[in-house]
C-alpha positions in Angstrom: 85.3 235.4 51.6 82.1 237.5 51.7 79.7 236.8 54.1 76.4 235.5 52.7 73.7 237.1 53.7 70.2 235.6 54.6 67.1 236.2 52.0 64.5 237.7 52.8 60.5 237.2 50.8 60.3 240.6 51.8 61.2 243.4 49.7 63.0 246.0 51.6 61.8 250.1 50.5 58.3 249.2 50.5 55.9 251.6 52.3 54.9 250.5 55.7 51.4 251.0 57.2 51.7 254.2 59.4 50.5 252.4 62.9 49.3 254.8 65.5 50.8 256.6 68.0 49.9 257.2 71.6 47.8 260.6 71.3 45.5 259.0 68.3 45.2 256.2 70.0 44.1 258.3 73.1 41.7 260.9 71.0 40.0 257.6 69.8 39.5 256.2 72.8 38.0 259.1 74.0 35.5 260.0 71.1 34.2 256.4 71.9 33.6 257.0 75.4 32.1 260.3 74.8 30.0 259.2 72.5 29.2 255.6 74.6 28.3 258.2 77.8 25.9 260.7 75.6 24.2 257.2 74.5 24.1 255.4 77.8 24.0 258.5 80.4 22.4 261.2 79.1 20.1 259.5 76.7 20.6 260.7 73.3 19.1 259.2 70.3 22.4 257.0 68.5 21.6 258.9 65.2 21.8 262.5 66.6 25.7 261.3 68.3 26.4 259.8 64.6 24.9 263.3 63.0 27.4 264.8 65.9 30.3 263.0 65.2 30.1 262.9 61.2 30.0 266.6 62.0 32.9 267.0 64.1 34.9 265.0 62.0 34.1 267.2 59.0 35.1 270.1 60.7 38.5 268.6 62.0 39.0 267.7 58.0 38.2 271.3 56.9 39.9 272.8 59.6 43.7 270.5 59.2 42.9 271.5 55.4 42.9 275.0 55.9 45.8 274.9 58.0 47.9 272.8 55.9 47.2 274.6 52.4 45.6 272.1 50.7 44.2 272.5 46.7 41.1 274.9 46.5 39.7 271.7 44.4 39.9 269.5 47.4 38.6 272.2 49.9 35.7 273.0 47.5 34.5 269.4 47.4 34.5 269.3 50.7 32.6 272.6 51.6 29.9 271.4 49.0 29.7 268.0 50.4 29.4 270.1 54.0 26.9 271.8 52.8 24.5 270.3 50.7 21.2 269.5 51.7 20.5 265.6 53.4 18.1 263.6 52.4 
């Protein structure tokens, strides 16, 4: 006789959040306390380390892009959105 086997509400095959590993975790820990000792330490104005990190982020997007081949669409948009003027 078959073994029964329990059910589940869970649908098994469904895509799974993607949960950190150690090195992101680590990088973000990081950029926080950067950022926390250019505030607190050194003195800086809160919107020029936003300005700083909005930058370096953009950077690190373009830069994975480039590396990984991704569509001229998407790299366009993001090298106008790079560089078009603020407000």
């Amino acid at each position: 006789m078959p073994k029964s086997r329990p059910v589940s509400c869970v649908e098994h095959g469904t895509p799974h959040p993607r949960r950190l590993g150690g090195a992101e975790a680590v990088v973000i820990i990081v950029v926080i306390a950067v950022s926390a000792a250019l505030v607190a330490i050194v003195g800086m104005p809160l919107i020029v380390v936003l300005q700083l990190l909005a930058g370096a982020g953009l950077t690190a997007v373009l830069v994975v892009g480039l590396v990984t081949g991704v569509t001229t669409r998407w790299l366009r948009a993001a090298l106008s959105a790079l560089l078009s003027p603020t407000a």
